[in-house]
C-alpha positions as CSV (number, residue, x, y, z in Angstrom):
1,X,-97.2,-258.4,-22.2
2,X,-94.7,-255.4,-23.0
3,X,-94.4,-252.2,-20.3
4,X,-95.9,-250.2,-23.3
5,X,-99.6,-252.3,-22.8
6,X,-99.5,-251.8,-19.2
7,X,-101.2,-249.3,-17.3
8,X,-99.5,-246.1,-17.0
9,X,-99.8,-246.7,-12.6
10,X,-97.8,-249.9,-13.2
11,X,-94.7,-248.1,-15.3
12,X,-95.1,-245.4,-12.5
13,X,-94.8,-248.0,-9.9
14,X,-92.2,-249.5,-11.9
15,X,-89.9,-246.7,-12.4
16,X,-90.2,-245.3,-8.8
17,X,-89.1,-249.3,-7.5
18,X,-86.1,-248.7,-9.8
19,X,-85.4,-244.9,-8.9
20,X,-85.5,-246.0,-5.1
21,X,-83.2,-249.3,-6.0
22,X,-80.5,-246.7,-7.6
23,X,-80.6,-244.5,-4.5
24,X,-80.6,-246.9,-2.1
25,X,-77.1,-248.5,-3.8
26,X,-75.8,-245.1,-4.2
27,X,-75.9,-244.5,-0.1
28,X,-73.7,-248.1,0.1
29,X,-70.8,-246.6,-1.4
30,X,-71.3,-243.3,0.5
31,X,-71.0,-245.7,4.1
32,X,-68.3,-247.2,2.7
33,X,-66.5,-243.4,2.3
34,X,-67.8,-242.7,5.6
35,X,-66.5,-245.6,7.2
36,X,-62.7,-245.4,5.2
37,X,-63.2,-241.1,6.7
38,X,-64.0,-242.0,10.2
39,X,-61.1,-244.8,10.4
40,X,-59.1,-242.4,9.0
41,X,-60.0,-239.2,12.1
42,X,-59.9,-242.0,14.4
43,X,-56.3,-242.8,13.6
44,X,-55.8,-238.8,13.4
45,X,-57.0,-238.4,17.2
46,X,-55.0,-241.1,18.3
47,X,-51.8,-239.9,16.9
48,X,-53.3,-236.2,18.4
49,X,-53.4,-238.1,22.0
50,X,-50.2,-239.8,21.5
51,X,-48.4,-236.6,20.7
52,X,-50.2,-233.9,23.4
53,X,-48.9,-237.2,26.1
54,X,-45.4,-236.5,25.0
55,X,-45.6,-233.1,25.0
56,X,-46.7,-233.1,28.5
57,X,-43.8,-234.9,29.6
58,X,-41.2,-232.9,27.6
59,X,-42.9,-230.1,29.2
60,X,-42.5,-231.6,33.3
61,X,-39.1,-232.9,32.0
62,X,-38.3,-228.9,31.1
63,X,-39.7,-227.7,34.4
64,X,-37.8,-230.1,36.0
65,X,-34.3,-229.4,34.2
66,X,-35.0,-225.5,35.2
67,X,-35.3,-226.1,38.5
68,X,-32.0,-228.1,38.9
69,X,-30.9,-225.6,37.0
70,X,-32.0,-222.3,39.5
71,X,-30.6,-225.0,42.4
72,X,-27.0,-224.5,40.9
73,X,-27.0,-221.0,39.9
74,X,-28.0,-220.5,43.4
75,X,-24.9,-222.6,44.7
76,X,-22.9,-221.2,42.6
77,X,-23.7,-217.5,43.9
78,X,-22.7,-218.2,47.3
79,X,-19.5,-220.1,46.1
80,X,-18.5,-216.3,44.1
81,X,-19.9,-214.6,47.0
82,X,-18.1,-216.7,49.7
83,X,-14.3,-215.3,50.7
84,X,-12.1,-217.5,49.5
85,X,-10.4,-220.2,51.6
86,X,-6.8,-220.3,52.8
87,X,-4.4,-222.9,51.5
88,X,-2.8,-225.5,54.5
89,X,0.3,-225.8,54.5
């Protein structure tokens, strides 16, 4: 028996199985980008963490360096400031 001598609720039924078959394998490929995109942001936000760490210690390494830094201009004030001493001898 050909499609042509079925009933028309059978080629209906038929063509809506194959329409649902073609969508259905069309949303594989689309998890497949969606798995490659979210590897990819993951990767991205660990790279993001990675560099925001660093950051933050080049930043307390900074604050650190300008405070040594205030420590000796401070010194070095009251060494100009001081009178100067008198050789021995």
């Amino acid at each position: 028996m050909s499609l042509t001598k079925q009933p028309p609720s059978m080629a209906r039924t038929l063509g809506v199985a194959i329409a649902a078959a073609l969508v259905l394998g069309g949303c594989a490929t689309y998890d497949d980008d969606f798995a490659r995109v979210n590897s990819r942001l993951d990767q991205l936000d660990s790279q993001v963490q990675g560099a925001a760490q660093s950051a933050e210690s080049a930043n307390q390494s900074a604050q650190q360096a300008n405070q040594r830094l205030d420590s000796l201009e401070n010194r070095v004030q009251q060494l100009e400031g001081s009178p100067g001493r008198v050789p021995r001898g």
